[in-house]
N, C-alpha and C positions, 0 to 999 in steps of 0.2 A: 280248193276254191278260195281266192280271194276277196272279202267285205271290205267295201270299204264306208266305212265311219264318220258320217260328220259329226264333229263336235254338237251337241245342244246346249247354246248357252243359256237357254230360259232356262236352265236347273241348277241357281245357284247350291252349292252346300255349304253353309261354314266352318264347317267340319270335315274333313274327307269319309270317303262312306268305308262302310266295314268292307271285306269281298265279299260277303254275300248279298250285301245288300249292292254291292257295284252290279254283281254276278246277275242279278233280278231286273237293276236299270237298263242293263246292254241288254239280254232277252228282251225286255218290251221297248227299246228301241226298235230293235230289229223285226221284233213282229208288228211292229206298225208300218215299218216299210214307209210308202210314201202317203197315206193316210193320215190322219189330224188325230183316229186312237185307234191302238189295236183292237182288233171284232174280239168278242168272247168266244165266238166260235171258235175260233184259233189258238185260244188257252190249250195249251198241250202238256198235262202234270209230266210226262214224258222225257219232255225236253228240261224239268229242272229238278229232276231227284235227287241230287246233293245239296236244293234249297230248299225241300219240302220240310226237314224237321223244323224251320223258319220261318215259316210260311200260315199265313189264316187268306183263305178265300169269304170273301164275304160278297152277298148276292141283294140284290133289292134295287130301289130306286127311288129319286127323288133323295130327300130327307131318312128315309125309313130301309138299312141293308141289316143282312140276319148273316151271322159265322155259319157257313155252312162245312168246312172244314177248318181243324187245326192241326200244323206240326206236333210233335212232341216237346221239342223244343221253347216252342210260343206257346203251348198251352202250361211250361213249366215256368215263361216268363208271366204268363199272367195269372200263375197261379191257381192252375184246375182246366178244363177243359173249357173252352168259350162257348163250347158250339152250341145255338141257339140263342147268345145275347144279340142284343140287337143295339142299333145306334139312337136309338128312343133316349130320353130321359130315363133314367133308371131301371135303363136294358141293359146291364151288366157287365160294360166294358169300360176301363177306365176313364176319363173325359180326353185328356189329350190323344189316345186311338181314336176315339168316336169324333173329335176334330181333324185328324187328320185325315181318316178317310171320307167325309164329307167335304172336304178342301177338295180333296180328286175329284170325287163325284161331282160336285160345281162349278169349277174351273175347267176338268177333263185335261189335267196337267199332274204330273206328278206333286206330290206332298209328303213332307218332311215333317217328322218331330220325336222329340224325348220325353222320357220317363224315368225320371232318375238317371241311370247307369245307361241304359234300353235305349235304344235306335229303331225310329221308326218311319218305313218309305212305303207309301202306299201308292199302287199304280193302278189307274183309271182303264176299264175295256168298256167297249160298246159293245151294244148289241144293235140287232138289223135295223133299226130306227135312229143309230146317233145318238140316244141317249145312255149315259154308263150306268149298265147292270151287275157289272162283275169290279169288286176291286180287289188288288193282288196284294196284300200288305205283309210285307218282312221283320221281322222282331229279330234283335239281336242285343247284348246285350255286350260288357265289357270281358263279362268272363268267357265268353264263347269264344271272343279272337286269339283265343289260345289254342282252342279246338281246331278252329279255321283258319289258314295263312293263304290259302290263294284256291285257285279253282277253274275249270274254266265253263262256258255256256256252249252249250253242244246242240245244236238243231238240226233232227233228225229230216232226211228227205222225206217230202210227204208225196 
């Protein structure tokens, strides 16, 4: 099977991305297809298990999303396991995570930003109503691209 890829130039980076965190933006490209955001339904952990130790799912709406998973990986970037902070004021997630996944969440565009050394892209899902309930956020840091040198995204037939 042949994809073919348009470029999105609404996502500058200044930086080029890690692969995993490319590996995460080509997946939700592609499962957005021709849609304005990929549905949450169609989050499939399935199709990106060489990004899950990477990966924090976080769920909510508006202003207020809760970690409902973390990788291994991302919960070693941030030091313990997340699950259960929230994007509140002094809901247990750094500031610049908790800005960037509310950047997605309001915009419905993907969202970039750092933490030190740490790389972080957070991508926006809807759910049945158009508003984003799910955001898919990648943690990587300088020392992991040692680990990872390339990869590809694999989407299974459904």
């Amino acid at each position: 099977m042949i994809l073919d890829f348009k470029p999105d130039r609404r996502f500058a980076q200044a930086e080029p991305l890690s692969p995993v965190l490319r590996d995460l933006r080509v997946y939700w490209d592609f499962s957005r297809a021709q849609l304005t955001l990929p549905l949450s339904e169609n989050l499939f952990i399935s199709d990106l298990v060489d990004e899950m130790p990477y990966v924090l799912l976080v769920y909510g709406e508006n202003s207020r999303f809760q970690v409902e998973f973390a990788g291994d990986t991302a919960s070693g970037l941030l030091g313990g396991t997340p699950i259960g902070a929230t994007t509140e004021p002094d809901g247990g997630l750094p500031g610049e995570l908790t800005r960037c996944i509310l950047a997605a969440a309001k915009s419905q565009e993907p969202a970039s930003g750092s933490i030190g050394e740490m790389q972080i892209l957070c991508l926006p899902f809807s759910g049945e109503f158009g508003a984003v309930d799910v955001v898919l956020v990648g943690l990587v840091s300088a020392d992991n691209e040692a680990v990872r040198t390339g990869g590809t995204v694999i989407s299974l037939v459904r």
